[in-house]
Residue, then its C-alpha position, 0 to 999 in steps of 0.5 A: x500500500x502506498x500513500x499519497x498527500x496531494x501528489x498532483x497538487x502543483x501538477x497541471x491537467x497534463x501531468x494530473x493527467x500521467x500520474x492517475x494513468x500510472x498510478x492505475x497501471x501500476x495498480x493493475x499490473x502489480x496489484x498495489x493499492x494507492x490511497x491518495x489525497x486530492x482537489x483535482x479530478x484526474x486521479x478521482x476519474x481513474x479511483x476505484x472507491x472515493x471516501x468524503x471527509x466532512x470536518x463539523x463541530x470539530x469533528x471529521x465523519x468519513x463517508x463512502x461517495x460515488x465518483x460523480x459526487x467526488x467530481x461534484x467536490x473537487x470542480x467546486x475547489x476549483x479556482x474560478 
């Protein structure tokens, strides 16, 4: 298992882009399981679970979402 904090942070959409398809092929091939932090949407497009965390009153829930709804959150950080 490997894990990444936002590893695509200062990457552009290309580079997002050639991240996620390496991350899915490694995953594919070797069968090791990324678990990665992100605001972009590449590696949400290629993730096979994406988990919501929702920070309340001091207190953070973790929730199982679909892709759309994970879509739905990284396009609304996005810098208008």
């Amino acid at each position: 298992m490997v894990i990444f904090d936002e590893v695509d942070a200062n990457l552009d959409a290309q580079y997002r882009t050639a991240v996620a398809g390496l991350l899915q092929s490694i995953s594919d091939t070797a069968g090791t399981q990324f678990i990665c932090t992100t605001f972009r949407p590449e590696i949400v497009h290629v993730a096979d679970k994406c988990y919501g965390v929702l920070f309340r009153n001091k207190n953070s829930t973790i929730n199982c979402v679909s892709t759309e709804q994970a879509l739905d959150f990284v396009e609304g950080q996005a810098p208008k």
